[in-house]
C-alpha positions in Angstrom: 0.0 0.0 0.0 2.9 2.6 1.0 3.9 2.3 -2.9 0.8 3.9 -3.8 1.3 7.3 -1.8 4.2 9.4 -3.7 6.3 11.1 -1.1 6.2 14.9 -1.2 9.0 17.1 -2.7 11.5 19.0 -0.7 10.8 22.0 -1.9 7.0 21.7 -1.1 7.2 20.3 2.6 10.0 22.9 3.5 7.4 25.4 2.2 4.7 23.8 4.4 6.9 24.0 7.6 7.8 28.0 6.5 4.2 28.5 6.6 3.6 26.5 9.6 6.3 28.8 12.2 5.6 31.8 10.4 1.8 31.0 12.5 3.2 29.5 15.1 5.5 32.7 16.3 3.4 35.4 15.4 2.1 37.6 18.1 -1.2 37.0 18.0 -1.0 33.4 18.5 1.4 34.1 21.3 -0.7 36.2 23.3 -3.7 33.5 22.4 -1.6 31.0 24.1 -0.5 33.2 26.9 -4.7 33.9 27.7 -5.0 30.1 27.7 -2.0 29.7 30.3 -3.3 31.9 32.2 -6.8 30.4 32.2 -5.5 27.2 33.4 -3.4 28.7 35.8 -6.1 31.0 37.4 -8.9 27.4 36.6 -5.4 25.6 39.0 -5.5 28.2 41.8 -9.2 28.4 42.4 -9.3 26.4 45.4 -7.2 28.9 47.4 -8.8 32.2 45.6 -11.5 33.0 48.0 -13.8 34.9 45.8 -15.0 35.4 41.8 -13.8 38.8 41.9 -10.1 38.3 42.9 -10.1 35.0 40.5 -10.9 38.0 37.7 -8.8 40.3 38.9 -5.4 37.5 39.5 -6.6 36.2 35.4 -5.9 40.1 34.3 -2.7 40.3 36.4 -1.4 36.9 35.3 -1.8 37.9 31.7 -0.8 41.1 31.6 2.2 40.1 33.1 3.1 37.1 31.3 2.0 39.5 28.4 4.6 42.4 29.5 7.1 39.7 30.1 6.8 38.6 26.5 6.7 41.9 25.4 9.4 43.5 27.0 11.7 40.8 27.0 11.3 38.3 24.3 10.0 40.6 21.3 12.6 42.9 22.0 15.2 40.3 21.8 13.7 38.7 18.6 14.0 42.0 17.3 17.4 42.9 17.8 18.6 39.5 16.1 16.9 40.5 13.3 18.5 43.8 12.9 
């Protein structure tokens, strides 16, 4: 059966995997995943957050930092290799 599928060309599958980290490092997908992680993380500490309010409020200050920590430190570095 494997003779039947004809393998894909260099060219075309290095192409595919351009397209694929050009998505998987732009910013909007980062700060997607960083308001995920922080969802779990706030969803982790709810047993020891004593109300709905402070859960919101530790959800906004765990992703505004993580997203000031990616901001400030990563872009900025990612930008100066570039240059």
């Amino acid at each position: 059966m494997r003779f039947l599928y004809k393998r894909p060309r260099l060219d075309q599958v290095s192409k595919e995997l351009e397209t694929l980290m050009e998505v998987m490092v732009s910013d909007q997908f980062i700060y997607l995943d960083l308001f995920v992680f922080s969802f779990i993380f706030t969803l982790f500490l709810a047993p020891v957050i004593p109300s709905l309010i402070i859960a919101i409020l530790f959800f906004l200050a765990s992703y505004s930092f993580f997203g000031c920590i990616y901001h400030f430190v990563i872009s900025k570095i990612t930008i100066k290799k570039l240059d």
